[in-house]
C-alpha positions as CSV (number, residue, x, y, z in Angstrom):
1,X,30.2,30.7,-19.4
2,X,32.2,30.4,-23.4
3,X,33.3,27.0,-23.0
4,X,35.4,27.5,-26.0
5,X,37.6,30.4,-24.5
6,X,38.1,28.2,-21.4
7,X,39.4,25.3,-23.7
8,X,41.3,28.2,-25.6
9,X,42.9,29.6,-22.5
10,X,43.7,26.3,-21.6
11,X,45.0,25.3,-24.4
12,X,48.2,27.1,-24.1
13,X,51.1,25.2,-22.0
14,X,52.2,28.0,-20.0
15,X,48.6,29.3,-19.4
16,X,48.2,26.0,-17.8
17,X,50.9,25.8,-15.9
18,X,49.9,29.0,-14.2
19,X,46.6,27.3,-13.4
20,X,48.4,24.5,-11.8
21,X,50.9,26.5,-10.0
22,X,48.0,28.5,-8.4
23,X,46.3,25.7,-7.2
24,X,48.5,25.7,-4.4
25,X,49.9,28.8,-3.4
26,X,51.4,28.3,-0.5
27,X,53.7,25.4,-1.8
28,X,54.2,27.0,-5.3
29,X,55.1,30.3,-3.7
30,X,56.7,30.1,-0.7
31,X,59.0,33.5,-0.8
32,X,56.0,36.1,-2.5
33,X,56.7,39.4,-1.5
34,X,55.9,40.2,2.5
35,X,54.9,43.9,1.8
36,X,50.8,43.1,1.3
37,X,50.8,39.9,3.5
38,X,48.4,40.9,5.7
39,X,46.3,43.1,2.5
40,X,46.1,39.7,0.7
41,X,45.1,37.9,3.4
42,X,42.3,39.6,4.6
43,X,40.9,40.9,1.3
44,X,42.2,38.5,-1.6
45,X,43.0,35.3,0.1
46,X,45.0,33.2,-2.3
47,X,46.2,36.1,-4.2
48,X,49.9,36.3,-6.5
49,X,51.4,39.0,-7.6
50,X,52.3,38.7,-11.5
51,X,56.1,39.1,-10.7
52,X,55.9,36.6,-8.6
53,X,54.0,34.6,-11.1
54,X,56.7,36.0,-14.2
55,X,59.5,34.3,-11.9
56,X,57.9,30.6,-11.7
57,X,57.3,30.6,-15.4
58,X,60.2,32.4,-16.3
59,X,59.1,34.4,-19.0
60,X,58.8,38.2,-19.6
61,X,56.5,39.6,-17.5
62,X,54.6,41.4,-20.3
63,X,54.1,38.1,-21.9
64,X,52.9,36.6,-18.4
65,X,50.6,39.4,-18.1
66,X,49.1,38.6,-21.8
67,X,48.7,35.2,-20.7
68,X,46.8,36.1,-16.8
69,X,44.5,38.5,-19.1
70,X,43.6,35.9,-21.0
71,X,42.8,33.4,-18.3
72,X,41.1,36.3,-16.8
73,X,38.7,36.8,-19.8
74,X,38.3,33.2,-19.5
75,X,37.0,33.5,-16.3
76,X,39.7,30.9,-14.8
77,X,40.9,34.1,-12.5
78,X,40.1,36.9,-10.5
79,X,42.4,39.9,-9.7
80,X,42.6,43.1,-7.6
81,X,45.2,46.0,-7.3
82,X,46.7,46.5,-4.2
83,X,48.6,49.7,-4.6
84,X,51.0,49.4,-7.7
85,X,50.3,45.5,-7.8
86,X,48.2,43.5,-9.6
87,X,46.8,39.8,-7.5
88,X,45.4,37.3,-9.3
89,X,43.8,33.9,-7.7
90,X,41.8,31.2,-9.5
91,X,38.3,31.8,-9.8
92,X,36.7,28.6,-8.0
93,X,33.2,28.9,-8.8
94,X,34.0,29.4,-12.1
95,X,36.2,26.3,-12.3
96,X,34.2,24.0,-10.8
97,X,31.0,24.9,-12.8
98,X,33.0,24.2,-15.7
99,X,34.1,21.2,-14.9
100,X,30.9,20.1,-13.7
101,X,30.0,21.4,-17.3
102,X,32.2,19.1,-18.8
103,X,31.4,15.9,-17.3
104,X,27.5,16.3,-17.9
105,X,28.3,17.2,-22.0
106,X,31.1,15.5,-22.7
């Protein structure tokens, strides 16, 4: 684990705010795209497609891809391609050892 790309990844607002929007998926996005329902369910559980991400945030979705790359890197998310799209999800284990990182260090 590189705590300091966590904390950098973190560090950016809207990086943040995608962390905190996929916390809860089903509240944050209510109306993502029917077409791999089932896909996501069975395979990728949690899983957002970066348009529907690019919407939330409302910034271009190049610039929201830059940003789920990062947190990718970071650790913070997993992804998978399901035909032309691209699914990311928080990465739990890797979150909680982190934090559990942070409270015995810091």
């Amino acid at each position: 684990m590189d705590t300091l790309m966590i904390l950098k990844a973190l560090s950016n607002e809207t990086r943040y705010t995608i962390m905190e929007l996929l916390k809860d998926v089903e509240t944050n996005f209510p109306a993502a795209p029917e077409m791999h329902k089932e896909l996501i369910e069975r395979d990728f559980r949690g899983g957002v497609c970066v348009g529907s991400i690019q919407e939330k945030v409302g910034l271009a979705q190049s610039v929201v891809s830059g940003y789920l790359n990062t947190l990718q890197r970071a650790g913070l998310l997993e992804s998978k391609r399901i035909g032309q799209w691209t699914y990311y999800r928080r990465n739990e284990k890797q979150i909680q050892a982190f934090t559990s990182m942070l409270k015995h260090t810091l």
